[in-house]
Structure formats: structure tokens, C-alpha cells
PDB file of N, CA, C, O and CB in Angstrom:
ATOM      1  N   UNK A   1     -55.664  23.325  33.352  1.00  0.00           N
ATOM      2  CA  UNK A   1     -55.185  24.140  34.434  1.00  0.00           C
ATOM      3  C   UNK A   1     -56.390  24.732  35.158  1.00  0.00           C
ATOM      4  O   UNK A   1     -57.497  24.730  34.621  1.00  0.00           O
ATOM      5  CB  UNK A   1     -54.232  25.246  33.919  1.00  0.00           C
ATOM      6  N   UNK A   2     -56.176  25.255  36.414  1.00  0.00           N
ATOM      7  CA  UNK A   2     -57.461  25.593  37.372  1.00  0.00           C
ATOM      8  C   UNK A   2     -56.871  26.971  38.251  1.00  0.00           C
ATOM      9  O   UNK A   2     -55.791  26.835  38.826  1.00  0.00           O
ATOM     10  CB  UNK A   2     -57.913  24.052  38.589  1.00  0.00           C
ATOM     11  N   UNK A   3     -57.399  27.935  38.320  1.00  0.00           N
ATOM     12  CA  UNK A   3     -56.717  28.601  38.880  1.00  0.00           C
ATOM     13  C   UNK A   3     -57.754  30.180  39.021  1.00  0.00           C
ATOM     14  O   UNK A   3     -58.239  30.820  38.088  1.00  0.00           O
ATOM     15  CB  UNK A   3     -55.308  28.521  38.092  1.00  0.00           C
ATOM     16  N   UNK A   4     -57.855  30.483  40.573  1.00  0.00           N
ATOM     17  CA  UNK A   4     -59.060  31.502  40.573  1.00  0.00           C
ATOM     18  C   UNK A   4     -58.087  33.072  40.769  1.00  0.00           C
ATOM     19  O   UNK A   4     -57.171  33.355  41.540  1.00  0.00           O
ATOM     20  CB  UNK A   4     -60.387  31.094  42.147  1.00  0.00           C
ATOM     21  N   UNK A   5     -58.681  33.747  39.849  1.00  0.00           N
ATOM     22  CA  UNK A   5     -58.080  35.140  39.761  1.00  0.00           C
ATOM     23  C   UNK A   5     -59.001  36.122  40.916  1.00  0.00           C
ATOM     24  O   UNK A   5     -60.222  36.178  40.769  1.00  0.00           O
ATOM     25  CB  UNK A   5     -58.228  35.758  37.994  1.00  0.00           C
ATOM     26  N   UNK A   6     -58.572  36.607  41.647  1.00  0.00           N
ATOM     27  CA  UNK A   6     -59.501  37.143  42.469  1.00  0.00           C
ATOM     28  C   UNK A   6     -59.993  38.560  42.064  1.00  0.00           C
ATOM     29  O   UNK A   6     -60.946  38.884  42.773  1.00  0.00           O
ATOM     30  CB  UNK A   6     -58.956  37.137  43.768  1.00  0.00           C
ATOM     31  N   UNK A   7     -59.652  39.518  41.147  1.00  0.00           N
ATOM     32  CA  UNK A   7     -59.949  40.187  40.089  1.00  0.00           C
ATOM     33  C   UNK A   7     -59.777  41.573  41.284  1.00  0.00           C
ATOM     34  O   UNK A   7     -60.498  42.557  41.122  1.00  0.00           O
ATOM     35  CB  UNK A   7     -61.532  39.718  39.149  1.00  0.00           C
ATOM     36  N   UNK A   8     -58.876  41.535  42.338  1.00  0.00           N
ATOM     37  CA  UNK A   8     -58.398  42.682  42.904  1.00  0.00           C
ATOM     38  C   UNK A   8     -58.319  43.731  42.164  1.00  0.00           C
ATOM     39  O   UNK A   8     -58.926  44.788  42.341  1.00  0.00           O
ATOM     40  CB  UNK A   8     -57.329  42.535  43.387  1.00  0.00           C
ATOM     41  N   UNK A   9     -57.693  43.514  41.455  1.00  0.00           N
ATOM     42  CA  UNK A   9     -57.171  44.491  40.157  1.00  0.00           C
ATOM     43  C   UNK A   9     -58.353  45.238  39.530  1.00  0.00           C
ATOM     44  O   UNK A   9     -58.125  46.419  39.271  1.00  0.00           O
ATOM     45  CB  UNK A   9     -56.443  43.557  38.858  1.00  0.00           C
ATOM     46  N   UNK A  10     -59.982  44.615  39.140  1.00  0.00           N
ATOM     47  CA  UNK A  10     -60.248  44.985  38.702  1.00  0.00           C
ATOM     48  C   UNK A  10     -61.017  43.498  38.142  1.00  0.00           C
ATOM     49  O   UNK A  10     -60.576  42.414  38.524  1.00  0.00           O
ATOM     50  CB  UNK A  10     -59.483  45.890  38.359  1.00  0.00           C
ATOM     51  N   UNK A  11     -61.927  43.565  37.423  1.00  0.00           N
ATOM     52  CA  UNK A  11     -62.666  42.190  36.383  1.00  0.00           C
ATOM     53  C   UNK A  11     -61.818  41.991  35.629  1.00  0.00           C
ATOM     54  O   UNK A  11     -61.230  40.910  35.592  1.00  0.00           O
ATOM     55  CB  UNK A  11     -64.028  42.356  35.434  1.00  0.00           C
ATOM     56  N   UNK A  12     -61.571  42.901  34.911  1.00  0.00           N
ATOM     57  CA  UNK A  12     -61.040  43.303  33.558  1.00  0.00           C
ATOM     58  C   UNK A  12     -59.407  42.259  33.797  1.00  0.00           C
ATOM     59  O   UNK A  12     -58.952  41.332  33.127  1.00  0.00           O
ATOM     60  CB  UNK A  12     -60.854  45.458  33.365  1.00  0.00           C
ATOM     61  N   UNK A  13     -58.895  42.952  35.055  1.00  0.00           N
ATOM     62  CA  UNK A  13     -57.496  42.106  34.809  1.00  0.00           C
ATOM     63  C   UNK A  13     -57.738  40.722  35.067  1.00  0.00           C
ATOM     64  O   UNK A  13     -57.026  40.025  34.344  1.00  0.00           O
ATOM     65  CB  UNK A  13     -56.244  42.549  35.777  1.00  0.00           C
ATOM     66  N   UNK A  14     -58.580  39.976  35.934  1.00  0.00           N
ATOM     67  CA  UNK A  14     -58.763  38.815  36.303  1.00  0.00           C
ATOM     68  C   UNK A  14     -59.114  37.918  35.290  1.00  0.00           C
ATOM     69  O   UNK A  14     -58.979  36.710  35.481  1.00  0.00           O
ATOM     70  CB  UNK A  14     -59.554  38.824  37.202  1.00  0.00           C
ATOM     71  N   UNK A  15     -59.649  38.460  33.991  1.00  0.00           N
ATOM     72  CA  UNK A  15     -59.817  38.015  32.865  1.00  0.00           C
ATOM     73  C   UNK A  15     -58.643  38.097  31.713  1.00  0.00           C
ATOM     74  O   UNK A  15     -58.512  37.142  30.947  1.00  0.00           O
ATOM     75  CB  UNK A  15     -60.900  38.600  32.551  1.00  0.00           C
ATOM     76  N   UNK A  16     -58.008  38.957  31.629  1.00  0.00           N
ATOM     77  CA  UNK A  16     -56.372  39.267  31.031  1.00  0.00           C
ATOM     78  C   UNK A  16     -55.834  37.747  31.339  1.00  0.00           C
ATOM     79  O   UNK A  16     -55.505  36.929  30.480  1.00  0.00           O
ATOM     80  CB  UNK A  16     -55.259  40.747  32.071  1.00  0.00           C
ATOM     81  N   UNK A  17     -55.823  37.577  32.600  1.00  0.00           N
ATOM     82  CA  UNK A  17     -55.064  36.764  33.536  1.00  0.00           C
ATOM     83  C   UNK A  17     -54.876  35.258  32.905  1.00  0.00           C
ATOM     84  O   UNK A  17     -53.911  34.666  32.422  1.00  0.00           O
ATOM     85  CB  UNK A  17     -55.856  36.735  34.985  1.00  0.00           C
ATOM     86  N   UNK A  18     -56.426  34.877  33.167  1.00  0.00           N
ATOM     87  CA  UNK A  18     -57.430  33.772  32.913  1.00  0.00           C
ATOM     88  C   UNK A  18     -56.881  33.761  31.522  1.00  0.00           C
ATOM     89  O   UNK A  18     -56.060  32.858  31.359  1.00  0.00           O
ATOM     90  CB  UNK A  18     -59.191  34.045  33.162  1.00  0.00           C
ATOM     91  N   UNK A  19     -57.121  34.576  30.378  1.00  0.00           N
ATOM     92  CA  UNK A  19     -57.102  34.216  29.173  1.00  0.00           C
ATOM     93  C   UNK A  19     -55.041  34.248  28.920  1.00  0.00           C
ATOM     94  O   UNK A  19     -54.619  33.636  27.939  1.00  0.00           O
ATOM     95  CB  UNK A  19     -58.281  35.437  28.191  1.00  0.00           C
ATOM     96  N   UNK A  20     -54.277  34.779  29.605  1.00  0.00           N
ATOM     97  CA  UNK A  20     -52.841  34.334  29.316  1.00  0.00           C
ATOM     98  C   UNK A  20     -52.024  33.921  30.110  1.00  0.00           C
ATOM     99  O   UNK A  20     -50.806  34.095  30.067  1.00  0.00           O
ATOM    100  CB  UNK A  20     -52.192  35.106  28.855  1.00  0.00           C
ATOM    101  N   UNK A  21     -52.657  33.324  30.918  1.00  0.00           N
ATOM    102  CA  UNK A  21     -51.559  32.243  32.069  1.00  0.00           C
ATOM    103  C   UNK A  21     -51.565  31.511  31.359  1.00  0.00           C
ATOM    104  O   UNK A  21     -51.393  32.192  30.347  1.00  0.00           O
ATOM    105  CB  UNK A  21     -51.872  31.574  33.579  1.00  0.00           C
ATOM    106  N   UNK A  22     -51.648  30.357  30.983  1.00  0.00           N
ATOM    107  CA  UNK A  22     -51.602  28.970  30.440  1.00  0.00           C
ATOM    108  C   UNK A  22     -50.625  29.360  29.319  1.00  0.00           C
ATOM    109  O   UNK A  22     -49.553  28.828  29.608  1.00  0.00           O
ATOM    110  CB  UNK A  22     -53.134  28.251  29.937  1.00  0.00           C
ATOM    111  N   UNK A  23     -50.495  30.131  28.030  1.00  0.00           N
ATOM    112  CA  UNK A  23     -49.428  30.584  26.983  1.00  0.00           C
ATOM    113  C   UNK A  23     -48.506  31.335  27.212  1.00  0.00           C
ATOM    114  O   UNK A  23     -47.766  31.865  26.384  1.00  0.00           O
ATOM    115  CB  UNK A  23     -49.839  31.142  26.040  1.00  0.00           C
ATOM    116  N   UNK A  24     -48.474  31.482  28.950  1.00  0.00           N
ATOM    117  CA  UNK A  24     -47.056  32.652  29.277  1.00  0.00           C
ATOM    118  C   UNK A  24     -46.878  31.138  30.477  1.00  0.00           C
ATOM    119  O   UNK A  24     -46.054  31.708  31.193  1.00  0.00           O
ATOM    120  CB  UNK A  24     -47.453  35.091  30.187  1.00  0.00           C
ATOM    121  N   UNK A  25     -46.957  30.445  30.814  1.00  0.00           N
ATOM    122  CA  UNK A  25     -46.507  29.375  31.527  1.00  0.00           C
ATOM    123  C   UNK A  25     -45.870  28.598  30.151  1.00  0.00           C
ATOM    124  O   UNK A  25     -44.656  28.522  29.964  1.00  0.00           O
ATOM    125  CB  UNK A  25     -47.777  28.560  32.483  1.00  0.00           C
ATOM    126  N   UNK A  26     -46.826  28.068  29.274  1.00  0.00           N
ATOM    127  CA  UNK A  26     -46.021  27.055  28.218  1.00  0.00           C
ATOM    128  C   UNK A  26     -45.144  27.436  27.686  1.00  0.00           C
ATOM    129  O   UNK A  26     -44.487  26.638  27.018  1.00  0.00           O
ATOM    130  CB  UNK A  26     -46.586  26.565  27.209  1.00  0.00           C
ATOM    131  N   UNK A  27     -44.739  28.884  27.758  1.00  0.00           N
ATOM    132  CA  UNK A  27     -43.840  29.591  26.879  1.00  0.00           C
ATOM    133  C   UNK A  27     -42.521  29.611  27.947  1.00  0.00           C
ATOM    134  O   UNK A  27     -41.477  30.050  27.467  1.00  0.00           O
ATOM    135  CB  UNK A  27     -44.493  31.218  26.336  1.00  0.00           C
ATOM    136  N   UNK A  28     -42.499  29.249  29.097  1.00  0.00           N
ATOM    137  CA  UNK A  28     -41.262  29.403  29.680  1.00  0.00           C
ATOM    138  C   UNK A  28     -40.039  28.348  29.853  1.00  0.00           C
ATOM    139  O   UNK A  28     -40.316  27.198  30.194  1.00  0.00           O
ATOM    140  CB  UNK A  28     -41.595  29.769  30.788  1.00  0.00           C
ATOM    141  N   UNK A  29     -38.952  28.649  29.667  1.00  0.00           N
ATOM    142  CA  UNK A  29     -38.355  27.618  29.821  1.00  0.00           C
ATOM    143  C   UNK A  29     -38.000  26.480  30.667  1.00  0.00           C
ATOM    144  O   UNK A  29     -37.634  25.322  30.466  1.00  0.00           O
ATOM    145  CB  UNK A  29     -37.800  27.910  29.634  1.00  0.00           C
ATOM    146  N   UNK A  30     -38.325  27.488  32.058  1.00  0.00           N
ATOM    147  CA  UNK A  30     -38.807  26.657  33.394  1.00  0.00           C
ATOM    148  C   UNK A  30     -39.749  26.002  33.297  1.00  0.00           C
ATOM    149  O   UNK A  30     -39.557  24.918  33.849  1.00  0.00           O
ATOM    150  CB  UNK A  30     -39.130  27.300  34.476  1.00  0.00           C
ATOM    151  N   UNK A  31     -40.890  26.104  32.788  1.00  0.00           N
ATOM    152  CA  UNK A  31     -41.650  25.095  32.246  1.00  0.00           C
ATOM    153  C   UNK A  31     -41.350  23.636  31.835  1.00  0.00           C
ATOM    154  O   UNK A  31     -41.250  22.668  32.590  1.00  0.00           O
ATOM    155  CB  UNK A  31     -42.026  25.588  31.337  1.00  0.00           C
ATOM    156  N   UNK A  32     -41.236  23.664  30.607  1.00  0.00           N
ATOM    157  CA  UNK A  32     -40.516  22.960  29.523  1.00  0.00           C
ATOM    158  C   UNK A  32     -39.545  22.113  30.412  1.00  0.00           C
ATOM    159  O   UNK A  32     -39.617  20.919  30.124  1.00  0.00           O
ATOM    160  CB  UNK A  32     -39.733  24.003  28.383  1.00  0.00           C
ATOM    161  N   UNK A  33     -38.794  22.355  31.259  1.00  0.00           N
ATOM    162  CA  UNK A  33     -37.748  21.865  32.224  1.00  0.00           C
ATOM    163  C   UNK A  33     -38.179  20.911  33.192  1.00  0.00           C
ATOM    164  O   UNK A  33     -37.481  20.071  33.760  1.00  0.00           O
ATOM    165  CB  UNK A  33     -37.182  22.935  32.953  1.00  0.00           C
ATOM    166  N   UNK A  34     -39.436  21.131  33.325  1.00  0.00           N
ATOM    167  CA  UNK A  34     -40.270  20.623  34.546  1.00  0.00           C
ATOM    168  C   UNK A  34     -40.065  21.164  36.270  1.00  0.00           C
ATOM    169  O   UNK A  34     -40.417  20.691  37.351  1.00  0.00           O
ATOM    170  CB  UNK A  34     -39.961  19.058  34.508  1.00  0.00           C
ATOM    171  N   UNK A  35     -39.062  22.792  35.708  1.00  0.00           N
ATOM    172  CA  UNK A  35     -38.931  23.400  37.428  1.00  0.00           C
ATOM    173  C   UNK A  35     -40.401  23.913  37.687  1.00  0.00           C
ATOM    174  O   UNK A  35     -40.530  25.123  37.503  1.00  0.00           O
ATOM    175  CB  UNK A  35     -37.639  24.961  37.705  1.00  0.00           C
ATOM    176  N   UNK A  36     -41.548  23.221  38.084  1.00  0.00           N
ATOM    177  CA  UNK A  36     -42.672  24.285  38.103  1.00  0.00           C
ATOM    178  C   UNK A  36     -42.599  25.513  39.243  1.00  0.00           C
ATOM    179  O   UNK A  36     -42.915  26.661  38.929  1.00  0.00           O
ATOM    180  CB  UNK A  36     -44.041  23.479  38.348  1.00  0.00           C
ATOM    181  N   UNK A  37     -42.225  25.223  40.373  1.00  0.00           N
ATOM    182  CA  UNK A  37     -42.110  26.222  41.255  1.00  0.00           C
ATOM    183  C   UNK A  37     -41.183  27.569  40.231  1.00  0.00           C
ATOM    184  O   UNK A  37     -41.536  28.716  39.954  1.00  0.00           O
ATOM    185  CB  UNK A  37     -41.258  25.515  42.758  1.00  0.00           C
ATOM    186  N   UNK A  38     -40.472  27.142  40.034  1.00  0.00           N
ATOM    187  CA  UNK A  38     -39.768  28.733  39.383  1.00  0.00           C
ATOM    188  C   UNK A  38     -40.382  28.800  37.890  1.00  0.00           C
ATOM    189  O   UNK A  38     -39.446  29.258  37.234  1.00  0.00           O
ATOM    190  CB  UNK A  38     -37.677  28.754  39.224  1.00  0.00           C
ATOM    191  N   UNK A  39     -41.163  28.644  37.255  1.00  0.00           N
ATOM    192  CA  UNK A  39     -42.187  28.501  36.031  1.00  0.00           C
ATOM    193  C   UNK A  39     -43.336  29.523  36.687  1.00  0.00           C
ATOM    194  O   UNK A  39     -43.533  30.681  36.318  1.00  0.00           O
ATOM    195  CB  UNK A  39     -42.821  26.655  35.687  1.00  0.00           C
ATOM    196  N   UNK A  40     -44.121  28.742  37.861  1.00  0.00           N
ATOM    197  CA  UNK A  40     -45.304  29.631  38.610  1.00  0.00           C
ATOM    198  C   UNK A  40     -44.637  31.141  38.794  1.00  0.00           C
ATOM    199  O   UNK A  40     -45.283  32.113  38.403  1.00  0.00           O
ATOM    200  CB  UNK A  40     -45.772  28.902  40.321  1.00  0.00           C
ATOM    201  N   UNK A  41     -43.716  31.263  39.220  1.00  0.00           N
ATOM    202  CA  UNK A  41     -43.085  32.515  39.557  1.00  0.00           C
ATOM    203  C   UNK A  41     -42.522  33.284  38.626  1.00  0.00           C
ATOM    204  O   UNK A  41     -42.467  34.501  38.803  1.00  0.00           O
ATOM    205  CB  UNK A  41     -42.200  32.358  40.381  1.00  0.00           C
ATOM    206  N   UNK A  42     -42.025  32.705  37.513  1.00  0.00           N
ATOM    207  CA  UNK A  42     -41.895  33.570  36.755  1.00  0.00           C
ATOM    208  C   UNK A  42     -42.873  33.833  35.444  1.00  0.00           C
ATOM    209  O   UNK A  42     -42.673  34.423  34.382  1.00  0.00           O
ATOM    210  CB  UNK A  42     -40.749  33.387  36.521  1.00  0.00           C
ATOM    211  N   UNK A  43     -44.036  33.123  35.999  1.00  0.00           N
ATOM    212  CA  UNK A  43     -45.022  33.376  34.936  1.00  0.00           C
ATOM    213  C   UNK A  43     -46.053  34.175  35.471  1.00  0.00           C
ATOM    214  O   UNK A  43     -46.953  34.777  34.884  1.00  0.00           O
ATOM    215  CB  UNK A  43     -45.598  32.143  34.350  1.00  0.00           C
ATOM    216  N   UNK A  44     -45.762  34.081  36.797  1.00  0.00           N
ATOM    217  CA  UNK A  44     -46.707  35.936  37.184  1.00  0.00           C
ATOM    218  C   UNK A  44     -45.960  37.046  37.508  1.00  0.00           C
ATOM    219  O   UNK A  44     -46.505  38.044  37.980  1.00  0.00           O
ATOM    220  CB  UNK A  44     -47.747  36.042  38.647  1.00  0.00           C
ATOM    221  N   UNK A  45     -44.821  36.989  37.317  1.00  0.00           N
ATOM    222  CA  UNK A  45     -44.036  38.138  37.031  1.00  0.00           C
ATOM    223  C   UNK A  45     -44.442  38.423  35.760  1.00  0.00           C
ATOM    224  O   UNK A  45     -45.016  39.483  35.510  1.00  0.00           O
ATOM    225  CB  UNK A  45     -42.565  37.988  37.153  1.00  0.00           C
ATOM    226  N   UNK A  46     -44.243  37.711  35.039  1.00  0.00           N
ATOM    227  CA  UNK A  46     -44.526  37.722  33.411  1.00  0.00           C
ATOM    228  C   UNK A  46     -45.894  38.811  33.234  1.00  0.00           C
ATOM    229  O   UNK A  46     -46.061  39.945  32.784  1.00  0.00           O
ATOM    230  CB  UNK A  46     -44.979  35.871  32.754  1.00  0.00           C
ATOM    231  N   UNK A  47     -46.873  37.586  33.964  1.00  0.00           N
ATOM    232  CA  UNK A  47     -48.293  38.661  34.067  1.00  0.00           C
ATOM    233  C   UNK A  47     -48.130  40.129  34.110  1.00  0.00           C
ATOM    234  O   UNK A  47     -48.546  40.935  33.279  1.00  0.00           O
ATOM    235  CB  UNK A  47     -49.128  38.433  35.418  1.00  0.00           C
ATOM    236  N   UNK A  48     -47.358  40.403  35.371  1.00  0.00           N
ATOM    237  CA  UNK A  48     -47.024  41.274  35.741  1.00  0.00           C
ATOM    238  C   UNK A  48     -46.721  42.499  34.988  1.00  0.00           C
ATOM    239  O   UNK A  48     -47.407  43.513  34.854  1.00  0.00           O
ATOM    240  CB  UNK A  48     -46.352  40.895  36.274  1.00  0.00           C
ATOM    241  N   UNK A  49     -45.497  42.193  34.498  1.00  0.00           N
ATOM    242  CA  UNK A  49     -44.959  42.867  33.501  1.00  0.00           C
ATOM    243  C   UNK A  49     -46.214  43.438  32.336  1.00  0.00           C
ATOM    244  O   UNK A  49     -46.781  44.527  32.242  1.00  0.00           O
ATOM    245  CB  UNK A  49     -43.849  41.848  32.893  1.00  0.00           C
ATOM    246  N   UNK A  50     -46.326  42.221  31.571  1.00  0.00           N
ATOM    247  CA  UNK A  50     -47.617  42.345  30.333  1.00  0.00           C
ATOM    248  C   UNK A  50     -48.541  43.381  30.485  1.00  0.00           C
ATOM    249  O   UNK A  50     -48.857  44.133  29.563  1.00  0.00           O
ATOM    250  CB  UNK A  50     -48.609  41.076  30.261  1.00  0.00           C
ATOM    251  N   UNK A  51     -49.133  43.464  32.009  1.00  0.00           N
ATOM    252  CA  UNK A  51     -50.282  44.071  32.517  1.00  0.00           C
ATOM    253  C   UNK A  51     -49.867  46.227  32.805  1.00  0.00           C
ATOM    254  O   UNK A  51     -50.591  47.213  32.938  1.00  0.00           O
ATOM    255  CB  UNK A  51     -50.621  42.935  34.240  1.00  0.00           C
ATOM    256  N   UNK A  52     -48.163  45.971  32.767  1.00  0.00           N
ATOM    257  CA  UNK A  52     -47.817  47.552  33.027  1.00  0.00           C
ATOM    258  C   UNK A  52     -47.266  47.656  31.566  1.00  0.00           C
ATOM    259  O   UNK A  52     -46.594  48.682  31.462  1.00  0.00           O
ATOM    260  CB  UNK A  52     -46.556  48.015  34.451  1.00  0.00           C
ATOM    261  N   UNK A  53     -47.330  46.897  30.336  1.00  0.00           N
ATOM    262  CA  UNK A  53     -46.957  47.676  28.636  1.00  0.00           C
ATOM    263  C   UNK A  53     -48.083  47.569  28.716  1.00  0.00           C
ATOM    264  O   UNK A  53     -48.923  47.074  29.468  1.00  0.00           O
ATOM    265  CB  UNK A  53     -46.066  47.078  27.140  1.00  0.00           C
ATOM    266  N   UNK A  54     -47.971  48.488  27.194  1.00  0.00           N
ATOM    267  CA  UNK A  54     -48.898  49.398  26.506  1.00  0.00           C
ATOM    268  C   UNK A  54     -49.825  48.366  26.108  1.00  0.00           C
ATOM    269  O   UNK A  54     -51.011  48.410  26.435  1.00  0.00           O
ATOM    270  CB  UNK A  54     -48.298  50.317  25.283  1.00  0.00           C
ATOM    271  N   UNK A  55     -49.147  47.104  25.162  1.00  0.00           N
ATOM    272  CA  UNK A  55     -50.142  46.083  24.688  1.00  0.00           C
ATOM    273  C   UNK A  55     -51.025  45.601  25.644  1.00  0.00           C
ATOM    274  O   UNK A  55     -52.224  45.831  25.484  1.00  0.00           O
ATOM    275  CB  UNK A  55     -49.527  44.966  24.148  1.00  0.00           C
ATOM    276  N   UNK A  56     -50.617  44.928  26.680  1.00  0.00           N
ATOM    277  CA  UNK A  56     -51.896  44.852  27.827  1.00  0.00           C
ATOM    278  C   UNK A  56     -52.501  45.463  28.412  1.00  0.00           C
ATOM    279  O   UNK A  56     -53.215  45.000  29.301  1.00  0.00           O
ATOM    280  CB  UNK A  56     -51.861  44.446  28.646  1.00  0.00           C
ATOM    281  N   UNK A  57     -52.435  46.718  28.129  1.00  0.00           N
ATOM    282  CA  UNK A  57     -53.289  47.663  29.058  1.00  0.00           C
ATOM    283  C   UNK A  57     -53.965  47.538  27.351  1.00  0.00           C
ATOM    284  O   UNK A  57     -54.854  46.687  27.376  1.00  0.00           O
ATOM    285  CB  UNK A  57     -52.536  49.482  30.074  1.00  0.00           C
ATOM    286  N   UNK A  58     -53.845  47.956  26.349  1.00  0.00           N
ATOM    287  CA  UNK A  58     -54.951  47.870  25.270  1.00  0.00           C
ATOM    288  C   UNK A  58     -55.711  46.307  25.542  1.00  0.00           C
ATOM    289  O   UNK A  58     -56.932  46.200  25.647  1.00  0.00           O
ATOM    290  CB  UNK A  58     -54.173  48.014  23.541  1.00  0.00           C
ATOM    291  N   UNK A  59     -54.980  45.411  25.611  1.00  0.00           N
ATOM    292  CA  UNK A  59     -55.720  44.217  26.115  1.00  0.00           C
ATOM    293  C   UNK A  59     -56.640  44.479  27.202  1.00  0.00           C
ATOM    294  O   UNK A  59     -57.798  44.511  26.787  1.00  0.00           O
ATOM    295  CB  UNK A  59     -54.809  43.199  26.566  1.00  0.00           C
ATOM    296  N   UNK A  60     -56.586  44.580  27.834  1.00  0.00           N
ATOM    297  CA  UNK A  60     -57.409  44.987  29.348  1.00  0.00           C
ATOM    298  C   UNK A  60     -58.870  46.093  28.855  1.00  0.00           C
ATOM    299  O   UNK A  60     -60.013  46.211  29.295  1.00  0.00           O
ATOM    300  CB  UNK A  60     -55.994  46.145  30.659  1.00  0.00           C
ATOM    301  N   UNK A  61     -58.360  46.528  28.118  1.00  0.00           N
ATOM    302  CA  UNK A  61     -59.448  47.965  27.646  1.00  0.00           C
ATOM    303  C   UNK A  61     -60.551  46.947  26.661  1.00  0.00           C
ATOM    304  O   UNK A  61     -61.751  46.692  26.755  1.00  0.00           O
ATOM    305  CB  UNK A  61     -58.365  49.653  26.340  1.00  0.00           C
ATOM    306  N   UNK A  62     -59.621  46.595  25.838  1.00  0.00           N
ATOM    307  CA  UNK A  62     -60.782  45.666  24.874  1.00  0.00           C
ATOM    308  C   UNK A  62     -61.611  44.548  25.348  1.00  0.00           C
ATOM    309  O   UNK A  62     -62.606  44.046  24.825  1.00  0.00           O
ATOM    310  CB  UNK A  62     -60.108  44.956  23.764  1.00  0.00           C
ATOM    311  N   UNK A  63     -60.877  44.197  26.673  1.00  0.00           N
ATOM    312  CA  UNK A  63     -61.794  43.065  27.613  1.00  0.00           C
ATOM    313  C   UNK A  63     -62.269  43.897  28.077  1.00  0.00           C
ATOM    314  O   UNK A  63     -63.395  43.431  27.901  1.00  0.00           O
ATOM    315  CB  UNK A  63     -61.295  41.984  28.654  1.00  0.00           C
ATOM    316  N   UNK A  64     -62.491  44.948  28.640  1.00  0.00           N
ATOM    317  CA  UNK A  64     -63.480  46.057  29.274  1.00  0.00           C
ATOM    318  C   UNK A  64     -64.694  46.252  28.386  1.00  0.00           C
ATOM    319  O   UNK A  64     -65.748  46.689  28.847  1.00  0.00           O
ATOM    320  CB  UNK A  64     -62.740  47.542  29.442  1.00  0.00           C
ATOM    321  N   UNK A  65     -64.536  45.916  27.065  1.00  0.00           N
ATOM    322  CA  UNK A  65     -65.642  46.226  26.330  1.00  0.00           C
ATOM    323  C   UNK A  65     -66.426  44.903  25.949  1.00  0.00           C
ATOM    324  O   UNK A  65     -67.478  44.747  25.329  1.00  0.00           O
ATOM    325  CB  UNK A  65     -65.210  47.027  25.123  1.00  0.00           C
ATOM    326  N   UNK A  66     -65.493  43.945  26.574  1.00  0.00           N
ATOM    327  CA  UNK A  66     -66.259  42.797  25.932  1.00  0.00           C
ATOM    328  C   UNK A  66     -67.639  42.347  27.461  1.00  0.00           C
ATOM    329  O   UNK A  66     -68.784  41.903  27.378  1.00  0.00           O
ATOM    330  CB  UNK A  66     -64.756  41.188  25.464  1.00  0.00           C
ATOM    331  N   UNK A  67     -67.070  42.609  28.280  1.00  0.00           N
ATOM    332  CA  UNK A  67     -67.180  41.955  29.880  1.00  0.00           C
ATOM    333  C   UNK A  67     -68.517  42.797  30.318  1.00  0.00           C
ATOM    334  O   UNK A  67     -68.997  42.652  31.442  1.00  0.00           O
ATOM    335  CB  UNK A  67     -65.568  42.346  31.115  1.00  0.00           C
TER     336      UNK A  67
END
């Protein structure tokens, strides 16, 4: 997969991103289906989501320390 995060957000999220698009895309059922247009979309909602719980914002912090 190829895909440039423009790190609006921040480094930190553009790297979140990078490291769980590809296992929040394979994980969808739209995927798996072969709908990719509604797969892409609901796998950055997905992002989305991940990035406002608690676990990804600790994700995001611990890539802050790595970066």
C-alpha cells in the first residue's frame, strides 16, 4: 500500500496513521468484499475514531517519544 499522510494533525498523527491503515483496512468487511471505495471510507473514519479514544491518543504520545 502507498499512501502520504500529510501530518496536518501533527507528525505524531501522520505516523499513528502510517503504522494502522493497512490493519484497520484488512480488518473491514468492506474490504474482504472487494467494495474498496466504501472500505477507504470507512477505514478513515475508523482512523478517525481510534485517534479521539483514550488508546490512541496513548498511541500518539508514545510515538511522540519515539519520533
Amino acid at each position: 500500500m502507498f499512501a502520504v499522510f500529510d501530518g496536518h494533525g501533527g507528525k505524531e498523527v501522520a505516523e499513528f496513521c502510517s503504522r494502522e491503515v493497512t490493519k484497520t483496512l484488512e480488518a473491514l468487511d468492506s474490504y474482504t468484499s472487494k467494495d474498496y471505495e466504501t472500505a477507504l471510507r470507512e477505514c478513515f473514519i475508523s482512523l478517525d475514531t481510534q485517534l479521539s479514544q483514550l488508546e490512541g491518543q496513548n498511541k500518539i504520545v508514545a510515538i511522540s517519544k519515539e519520533i
